[in-house]
PDB file of N, H, CA, C and O in Angstrom:
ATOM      1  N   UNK A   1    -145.091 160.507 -23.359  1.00  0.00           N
ATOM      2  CA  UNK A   1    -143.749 160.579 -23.885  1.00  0.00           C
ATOM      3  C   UNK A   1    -143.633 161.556 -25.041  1.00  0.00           C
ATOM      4  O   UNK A   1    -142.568 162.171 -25.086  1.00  0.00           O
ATOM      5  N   UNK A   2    -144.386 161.772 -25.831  1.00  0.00           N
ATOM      6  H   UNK A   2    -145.252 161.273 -25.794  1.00  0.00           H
ATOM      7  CA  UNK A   2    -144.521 162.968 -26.541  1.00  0.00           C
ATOM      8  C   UNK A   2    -143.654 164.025 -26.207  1.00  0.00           C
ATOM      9  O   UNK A   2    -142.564 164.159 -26.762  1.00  0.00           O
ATOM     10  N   UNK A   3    -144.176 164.973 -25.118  1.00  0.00           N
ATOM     11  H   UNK A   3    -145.063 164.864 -24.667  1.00  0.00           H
ATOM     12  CA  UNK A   3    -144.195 165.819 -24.291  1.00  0.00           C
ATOM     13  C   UNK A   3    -142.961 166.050 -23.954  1.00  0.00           C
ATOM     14  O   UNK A   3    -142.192 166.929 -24.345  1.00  0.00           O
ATOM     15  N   UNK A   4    -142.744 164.772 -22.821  1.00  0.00           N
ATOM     16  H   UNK A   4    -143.368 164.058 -22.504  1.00  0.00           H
ATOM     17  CA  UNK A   4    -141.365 164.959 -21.845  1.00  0.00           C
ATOM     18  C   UNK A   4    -140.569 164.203 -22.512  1.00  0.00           C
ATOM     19  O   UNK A   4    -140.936 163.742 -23.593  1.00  0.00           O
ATOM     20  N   UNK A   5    -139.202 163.905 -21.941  1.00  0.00           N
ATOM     21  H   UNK A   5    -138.904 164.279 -21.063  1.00  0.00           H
ATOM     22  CA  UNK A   5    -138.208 163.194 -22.720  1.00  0.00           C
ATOM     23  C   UNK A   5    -138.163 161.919 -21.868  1.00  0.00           C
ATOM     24  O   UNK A   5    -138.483 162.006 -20.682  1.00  0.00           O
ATOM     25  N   UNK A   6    -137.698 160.459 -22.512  1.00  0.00           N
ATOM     26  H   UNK A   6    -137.438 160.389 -23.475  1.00  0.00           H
ATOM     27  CA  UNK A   6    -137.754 159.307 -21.299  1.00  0.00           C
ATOM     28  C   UNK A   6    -136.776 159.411 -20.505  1.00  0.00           C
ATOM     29  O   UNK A   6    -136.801 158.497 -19.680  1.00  0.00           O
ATOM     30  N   UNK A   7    -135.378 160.554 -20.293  1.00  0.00           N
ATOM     31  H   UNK A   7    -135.358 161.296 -20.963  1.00  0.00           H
ATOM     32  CA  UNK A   7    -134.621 160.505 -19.271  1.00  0.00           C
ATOM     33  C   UNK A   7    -135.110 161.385 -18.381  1.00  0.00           C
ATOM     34  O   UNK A   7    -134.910 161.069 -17.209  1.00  0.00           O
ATOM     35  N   UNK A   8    -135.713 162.432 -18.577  1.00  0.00           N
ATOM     36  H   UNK A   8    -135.875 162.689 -19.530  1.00  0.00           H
ATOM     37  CA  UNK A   8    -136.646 162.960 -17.605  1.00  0.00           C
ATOM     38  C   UNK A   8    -137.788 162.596 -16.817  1.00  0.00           C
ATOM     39  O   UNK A   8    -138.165 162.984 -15.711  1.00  0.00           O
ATOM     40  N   UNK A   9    -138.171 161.915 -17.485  1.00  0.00           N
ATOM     41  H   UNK A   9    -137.865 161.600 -18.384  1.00  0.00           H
ATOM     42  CA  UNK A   9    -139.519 160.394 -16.942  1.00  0.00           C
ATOM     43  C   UNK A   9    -138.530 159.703 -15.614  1.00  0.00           C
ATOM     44  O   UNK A   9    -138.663 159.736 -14.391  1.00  0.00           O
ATOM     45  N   UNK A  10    -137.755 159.235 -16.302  1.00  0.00           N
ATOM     46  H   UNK A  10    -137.647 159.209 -17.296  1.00  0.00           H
ATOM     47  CA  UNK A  10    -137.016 157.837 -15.638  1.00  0.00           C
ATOM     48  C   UNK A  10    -136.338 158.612 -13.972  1.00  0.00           C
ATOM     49  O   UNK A  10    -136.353 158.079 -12.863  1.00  0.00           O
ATOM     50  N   UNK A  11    -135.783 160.036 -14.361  1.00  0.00           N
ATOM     51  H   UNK A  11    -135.772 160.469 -15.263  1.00  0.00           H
ATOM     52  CA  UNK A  11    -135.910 160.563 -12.811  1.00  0.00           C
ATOM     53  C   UNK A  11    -136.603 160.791 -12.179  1.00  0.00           C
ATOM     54  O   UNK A  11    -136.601 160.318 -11.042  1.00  0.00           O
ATOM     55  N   UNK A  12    -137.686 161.765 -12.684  1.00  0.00           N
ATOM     56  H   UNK A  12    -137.688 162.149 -13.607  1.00  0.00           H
ATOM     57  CA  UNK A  12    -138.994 161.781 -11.903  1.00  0.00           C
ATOM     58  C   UNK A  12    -139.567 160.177 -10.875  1.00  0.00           C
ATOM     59  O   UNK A  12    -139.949 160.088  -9.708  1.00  0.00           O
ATOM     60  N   UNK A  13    -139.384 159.093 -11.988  1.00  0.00           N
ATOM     61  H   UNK A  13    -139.073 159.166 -12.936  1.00  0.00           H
ATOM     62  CA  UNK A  13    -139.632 157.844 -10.888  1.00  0.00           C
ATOM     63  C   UNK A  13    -138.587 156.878 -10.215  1.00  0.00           C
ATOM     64  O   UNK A  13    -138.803 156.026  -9.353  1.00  0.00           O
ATOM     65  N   UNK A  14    -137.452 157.207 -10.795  1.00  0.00           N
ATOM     66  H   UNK A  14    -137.276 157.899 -11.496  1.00  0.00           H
ATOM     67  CA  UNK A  14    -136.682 157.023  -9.740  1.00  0.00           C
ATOM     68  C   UNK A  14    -136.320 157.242  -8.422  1.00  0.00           C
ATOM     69  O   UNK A  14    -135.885 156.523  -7.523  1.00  0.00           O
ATOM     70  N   UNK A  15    -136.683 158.730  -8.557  1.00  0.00           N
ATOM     71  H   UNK A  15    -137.036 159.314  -9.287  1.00  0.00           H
ATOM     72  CA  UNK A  15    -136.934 160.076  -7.442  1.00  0.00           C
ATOM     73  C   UNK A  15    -137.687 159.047  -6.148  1.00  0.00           C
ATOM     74  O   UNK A  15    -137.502 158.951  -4.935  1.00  0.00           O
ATOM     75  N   UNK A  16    -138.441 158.498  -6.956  1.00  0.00           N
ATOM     76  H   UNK A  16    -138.592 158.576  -7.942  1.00  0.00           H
ATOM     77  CA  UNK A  16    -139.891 158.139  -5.794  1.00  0.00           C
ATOM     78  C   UNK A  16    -139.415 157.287  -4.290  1.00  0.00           C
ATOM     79  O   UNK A  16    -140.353 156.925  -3.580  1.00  0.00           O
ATOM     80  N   UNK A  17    -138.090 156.995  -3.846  1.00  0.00           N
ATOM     81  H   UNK A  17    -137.328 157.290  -4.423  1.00  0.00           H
ATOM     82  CA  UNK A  17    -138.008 156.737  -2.795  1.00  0.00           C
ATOM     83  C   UNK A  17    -137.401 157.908  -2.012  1.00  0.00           C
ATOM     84  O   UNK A  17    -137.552 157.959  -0.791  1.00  0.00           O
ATOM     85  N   UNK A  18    -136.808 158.727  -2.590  1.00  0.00           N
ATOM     86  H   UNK A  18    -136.685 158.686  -3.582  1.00  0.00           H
ATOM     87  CA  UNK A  18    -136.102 159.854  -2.307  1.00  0.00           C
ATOM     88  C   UNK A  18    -137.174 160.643  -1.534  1.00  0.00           C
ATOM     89  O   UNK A  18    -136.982 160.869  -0.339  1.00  0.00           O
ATOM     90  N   UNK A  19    -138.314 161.084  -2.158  1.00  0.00           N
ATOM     91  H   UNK A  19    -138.470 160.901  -3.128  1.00  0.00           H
ATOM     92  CA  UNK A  19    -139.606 161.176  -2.015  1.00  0.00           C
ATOM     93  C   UNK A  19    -140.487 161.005  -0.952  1.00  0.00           C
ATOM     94  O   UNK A  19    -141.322 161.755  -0.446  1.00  0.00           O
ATOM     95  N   UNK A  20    -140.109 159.802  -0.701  1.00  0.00           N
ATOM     96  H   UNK A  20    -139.430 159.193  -1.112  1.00  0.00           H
ATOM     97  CA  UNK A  20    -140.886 158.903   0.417  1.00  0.00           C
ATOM     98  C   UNK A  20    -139.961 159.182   1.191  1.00  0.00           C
ATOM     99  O   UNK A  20    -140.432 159.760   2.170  1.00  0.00           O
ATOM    100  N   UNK A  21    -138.889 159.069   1.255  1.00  0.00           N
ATOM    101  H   UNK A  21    -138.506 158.599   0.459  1.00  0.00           H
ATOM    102  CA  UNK A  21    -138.109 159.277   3.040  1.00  0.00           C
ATOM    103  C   UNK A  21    -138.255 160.954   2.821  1.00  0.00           C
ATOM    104  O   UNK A  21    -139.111 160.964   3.706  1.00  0.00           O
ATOM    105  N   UNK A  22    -138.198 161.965   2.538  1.00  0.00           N
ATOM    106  H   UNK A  22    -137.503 161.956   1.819  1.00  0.00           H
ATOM    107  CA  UNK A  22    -138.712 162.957   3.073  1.00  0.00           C
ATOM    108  C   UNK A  22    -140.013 163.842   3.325  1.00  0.00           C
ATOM    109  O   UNK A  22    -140.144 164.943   3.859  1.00  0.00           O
ATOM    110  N   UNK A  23    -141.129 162.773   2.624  1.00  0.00           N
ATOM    111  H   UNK A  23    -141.024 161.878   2.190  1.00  0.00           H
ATOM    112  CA  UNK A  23    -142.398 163.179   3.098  1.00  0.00           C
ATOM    113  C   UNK A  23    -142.601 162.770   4.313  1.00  0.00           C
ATOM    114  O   UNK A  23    -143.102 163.370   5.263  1.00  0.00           O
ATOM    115  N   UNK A  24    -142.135 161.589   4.225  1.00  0.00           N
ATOM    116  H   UNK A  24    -141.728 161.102   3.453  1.00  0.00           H
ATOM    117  CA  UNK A  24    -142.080 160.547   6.086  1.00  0.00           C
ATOM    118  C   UNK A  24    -141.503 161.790   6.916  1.00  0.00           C
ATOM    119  O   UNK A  24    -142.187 162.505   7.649  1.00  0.00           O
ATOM    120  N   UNK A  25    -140.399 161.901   6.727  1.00  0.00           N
ATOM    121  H   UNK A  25    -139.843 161.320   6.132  1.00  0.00           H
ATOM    122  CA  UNK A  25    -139.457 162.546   7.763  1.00  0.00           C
ATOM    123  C   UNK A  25    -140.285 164.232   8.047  1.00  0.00           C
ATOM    124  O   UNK A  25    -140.156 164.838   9.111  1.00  0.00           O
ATOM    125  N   UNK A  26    -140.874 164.608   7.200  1.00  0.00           N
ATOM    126  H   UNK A  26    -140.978 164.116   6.336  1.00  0.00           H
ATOM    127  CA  UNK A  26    -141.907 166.006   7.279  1.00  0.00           C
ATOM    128  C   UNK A  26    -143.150 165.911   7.819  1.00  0.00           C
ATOM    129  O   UNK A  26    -143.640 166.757   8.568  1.00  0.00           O
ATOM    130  N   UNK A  27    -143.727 164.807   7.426  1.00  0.00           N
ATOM    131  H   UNK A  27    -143.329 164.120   6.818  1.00  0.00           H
ATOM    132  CA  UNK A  27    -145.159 164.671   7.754  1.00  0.00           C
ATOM    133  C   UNK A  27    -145.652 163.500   9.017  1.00  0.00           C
ATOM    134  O   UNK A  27    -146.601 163.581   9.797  1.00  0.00           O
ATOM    135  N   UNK A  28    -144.924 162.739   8.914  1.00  0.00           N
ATOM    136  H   UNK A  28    -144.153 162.673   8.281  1.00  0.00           H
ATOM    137  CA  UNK A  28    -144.777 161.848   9.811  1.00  0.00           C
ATOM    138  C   UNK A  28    -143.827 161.902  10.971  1.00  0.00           C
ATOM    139  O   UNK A  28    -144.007 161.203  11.969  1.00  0.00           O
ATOM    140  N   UNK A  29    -143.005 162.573  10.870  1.00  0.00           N
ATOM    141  H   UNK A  29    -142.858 163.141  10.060  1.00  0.00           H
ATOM    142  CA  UNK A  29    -141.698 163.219  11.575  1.00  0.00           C
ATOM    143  C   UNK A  29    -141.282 161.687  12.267  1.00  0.00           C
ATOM    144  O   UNK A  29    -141.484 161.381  13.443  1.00  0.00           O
ATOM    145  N   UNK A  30    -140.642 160.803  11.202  1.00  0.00           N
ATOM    146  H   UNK A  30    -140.478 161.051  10.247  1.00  0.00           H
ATOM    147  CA  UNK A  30    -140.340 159.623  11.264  1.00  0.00           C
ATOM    148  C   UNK A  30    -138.764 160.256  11.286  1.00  0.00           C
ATOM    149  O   UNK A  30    -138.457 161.370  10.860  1.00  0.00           O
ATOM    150  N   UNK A  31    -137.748 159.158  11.956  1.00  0.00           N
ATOM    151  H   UNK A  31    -137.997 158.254  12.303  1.00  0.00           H
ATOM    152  CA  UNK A  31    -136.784 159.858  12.008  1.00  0.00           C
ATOM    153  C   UNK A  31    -135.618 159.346  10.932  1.00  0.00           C
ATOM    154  O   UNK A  31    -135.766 158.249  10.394  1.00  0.00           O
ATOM    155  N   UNK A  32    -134.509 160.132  10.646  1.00  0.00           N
ATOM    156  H   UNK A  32    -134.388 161.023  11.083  1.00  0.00           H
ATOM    157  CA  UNK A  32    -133.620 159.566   9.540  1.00  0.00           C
ATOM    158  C   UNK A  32    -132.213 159.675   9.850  1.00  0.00           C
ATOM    159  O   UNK A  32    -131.427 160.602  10.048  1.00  0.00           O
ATOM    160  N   UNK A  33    -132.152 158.154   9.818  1.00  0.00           N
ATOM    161  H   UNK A  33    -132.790 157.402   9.657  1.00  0.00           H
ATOM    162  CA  UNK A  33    -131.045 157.865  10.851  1.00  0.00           C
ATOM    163  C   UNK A  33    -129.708 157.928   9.269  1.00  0.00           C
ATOM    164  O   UNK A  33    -130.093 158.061   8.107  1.00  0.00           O
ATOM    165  N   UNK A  34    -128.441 157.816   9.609  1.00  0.00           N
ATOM    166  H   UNK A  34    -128.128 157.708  10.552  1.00  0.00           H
ATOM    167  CA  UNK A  34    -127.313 157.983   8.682  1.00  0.00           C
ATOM    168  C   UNK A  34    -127.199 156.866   7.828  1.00  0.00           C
ATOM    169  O   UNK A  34    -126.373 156.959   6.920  1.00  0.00           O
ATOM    170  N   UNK A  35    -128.102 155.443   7.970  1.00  0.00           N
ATOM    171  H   UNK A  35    -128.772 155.367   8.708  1.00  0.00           H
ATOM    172  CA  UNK A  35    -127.733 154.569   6.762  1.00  0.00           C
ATOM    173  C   UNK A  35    -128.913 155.110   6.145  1.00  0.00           C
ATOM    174  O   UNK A  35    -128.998 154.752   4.970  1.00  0.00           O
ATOM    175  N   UNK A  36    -130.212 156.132   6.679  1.00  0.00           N
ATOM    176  H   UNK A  36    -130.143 156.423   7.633  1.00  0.00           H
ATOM    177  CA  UNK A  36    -131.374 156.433   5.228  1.00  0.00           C
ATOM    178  C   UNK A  36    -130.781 156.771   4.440  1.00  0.00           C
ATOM    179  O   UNK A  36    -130.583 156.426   3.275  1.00  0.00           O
ATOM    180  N   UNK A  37    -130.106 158.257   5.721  1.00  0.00           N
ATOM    181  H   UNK A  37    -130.267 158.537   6.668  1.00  0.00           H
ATOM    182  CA  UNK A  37    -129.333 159.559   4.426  1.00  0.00           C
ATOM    183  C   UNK A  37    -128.490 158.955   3.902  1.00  0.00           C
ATOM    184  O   UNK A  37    -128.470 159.333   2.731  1.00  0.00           O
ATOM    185  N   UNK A  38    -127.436 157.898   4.141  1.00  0.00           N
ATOM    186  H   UNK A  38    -127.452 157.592   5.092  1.00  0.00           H
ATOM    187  CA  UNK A  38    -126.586 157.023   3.138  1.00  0.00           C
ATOM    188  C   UNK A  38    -127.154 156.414   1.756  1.00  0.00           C
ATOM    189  O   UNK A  38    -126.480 156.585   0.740  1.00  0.00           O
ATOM    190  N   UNK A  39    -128.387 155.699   1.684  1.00  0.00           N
ATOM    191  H   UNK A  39    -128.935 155.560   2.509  1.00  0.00           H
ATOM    192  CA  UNK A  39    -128.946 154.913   1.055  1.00  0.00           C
ATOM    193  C   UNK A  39    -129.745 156.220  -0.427  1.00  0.00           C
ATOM    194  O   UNK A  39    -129.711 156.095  -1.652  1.00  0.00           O
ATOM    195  N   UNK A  40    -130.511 157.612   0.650  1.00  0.00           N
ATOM    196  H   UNK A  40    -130.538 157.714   1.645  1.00  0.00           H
ATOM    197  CA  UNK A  40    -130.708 158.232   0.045  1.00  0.00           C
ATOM    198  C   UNK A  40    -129.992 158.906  -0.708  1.00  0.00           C
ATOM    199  O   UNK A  40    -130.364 159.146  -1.856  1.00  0.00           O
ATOM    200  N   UNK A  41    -128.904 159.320  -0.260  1.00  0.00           N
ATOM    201  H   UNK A  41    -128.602 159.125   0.673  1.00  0.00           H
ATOM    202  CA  UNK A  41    -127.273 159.700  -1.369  1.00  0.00           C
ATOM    203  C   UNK A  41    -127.132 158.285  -2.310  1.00  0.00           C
ATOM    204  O   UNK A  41    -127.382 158.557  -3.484  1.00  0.00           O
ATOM    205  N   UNK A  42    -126.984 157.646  -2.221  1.00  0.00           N
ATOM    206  H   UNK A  42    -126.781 157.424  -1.267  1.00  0.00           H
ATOM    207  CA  UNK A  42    -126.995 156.607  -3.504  1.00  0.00           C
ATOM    208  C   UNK A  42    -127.960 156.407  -4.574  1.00  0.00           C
ATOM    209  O   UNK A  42    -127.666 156.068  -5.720  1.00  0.00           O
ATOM    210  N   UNK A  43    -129.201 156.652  -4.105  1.00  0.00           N
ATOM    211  H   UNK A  43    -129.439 156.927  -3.173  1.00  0.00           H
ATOM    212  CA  UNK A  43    -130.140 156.242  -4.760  1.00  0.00           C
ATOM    213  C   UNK A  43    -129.740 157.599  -5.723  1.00  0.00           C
ATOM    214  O   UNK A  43    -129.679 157.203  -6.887  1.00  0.00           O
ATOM    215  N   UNK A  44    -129.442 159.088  -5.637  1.00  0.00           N
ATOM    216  H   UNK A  44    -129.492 159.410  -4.692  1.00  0.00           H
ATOM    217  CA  UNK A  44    -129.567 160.150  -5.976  1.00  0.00           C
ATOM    218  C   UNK A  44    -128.439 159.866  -6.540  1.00  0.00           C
ATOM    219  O   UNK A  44    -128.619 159.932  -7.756  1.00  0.00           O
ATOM    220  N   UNK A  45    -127.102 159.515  -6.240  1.00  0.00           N
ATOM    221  H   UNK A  45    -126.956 159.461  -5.252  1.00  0.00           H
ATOM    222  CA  UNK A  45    -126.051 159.489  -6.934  1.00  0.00           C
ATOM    223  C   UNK A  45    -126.566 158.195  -8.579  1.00  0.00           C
ATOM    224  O   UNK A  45    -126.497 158.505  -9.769  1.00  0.00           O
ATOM    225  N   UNK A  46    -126.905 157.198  -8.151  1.00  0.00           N
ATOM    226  H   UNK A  46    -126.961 156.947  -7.185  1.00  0.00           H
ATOM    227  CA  UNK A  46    -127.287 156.620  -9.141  1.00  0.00           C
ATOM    228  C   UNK A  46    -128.307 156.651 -10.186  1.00  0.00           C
ATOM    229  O   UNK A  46    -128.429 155.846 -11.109  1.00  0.00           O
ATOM    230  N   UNK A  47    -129.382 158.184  -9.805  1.00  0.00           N
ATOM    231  H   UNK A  47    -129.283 158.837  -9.055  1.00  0.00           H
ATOM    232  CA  UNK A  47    -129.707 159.166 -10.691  1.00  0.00           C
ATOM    233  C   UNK A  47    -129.112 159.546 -11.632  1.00  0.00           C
ATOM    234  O   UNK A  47    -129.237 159.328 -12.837  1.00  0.00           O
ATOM    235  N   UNK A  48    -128.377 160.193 -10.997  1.00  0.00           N
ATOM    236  H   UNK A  48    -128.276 160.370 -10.018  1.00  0.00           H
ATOM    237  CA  UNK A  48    -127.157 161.059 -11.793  1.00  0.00           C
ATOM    238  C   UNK A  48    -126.681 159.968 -12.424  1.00  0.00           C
ATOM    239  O   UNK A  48    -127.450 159.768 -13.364  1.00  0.00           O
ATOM    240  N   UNK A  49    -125.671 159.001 -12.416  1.00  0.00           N
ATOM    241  H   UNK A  49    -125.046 159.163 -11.652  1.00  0.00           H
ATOM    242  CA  UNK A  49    -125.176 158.409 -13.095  1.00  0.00           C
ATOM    243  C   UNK A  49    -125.812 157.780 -14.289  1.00  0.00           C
ATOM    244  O   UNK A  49    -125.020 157.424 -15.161  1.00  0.00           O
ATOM    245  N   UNK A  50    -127.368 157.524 -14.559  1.00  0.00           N
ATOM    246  H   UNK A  50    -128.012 157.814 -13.851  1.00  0.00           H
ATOM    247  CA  UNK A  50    -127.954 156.925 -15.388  1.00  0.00           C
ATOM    248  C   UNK A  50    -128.500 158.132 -16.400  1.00  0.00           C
ATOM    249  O   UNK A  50    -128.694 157.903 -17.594  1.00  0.00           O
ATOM    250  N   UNK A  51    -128.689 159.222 -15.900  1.00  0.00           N
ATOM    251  H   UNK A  51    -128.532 159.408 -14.930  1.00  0.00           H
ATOM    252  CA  UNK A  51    -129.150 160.380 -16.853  1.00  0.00           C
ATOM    253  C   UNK A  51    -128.192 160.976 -17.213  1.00  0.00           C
ATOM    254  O   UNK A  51    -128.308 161.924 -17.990  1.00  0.00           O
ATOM    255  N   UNK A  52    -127.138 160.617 -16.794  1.00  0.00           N
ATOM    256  H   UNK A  52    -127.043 159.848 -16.163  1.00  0.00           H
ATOM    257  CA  UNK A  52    -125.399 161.733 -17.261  1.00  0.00           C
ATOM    258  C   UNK A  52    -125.514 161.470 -18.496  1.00  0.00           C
ATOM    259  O   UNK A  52    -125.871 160.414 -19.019  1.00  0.00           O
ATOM    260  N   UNK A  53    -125.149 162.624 -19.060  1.00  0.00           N
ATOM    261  H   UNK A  53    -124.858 163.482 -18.636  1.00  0.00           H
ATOM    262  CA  UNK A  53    -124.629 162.182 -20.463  1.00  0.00           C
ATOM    263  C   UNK A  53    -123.619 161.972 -21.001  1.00  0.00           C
ATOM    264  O   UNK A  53    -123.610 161.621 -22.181  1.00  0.00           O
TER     265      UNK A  53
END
């Protein structure tokens, strides 16, 4: 924490499902049906909303 700032922390691991459905969907070529990409737009929208200033 030094270093980085804790709202920059807190996205970086928030990120982490965002993350996971597109390493799946690249590497695993798992498929992503419209409630992921739904779920994944939220999770990202509620990024944003917690680091907004």
């Amino acid at each position: 924490l030094r270093i980085y700032q804790p709202s920059a922390m807190a996205t970086v691991a928030l990120s982490t499902p965002i993350w996971g459905v597109l390493i799946a969907a690249v590497i695993a070529h798992e498929g992503l049906s419209p409630e992921l990409l739904l779920a994944s737009a939220l999770v990202a929208t509620g990024i944003g909303l917690t680091t907004w200033r």
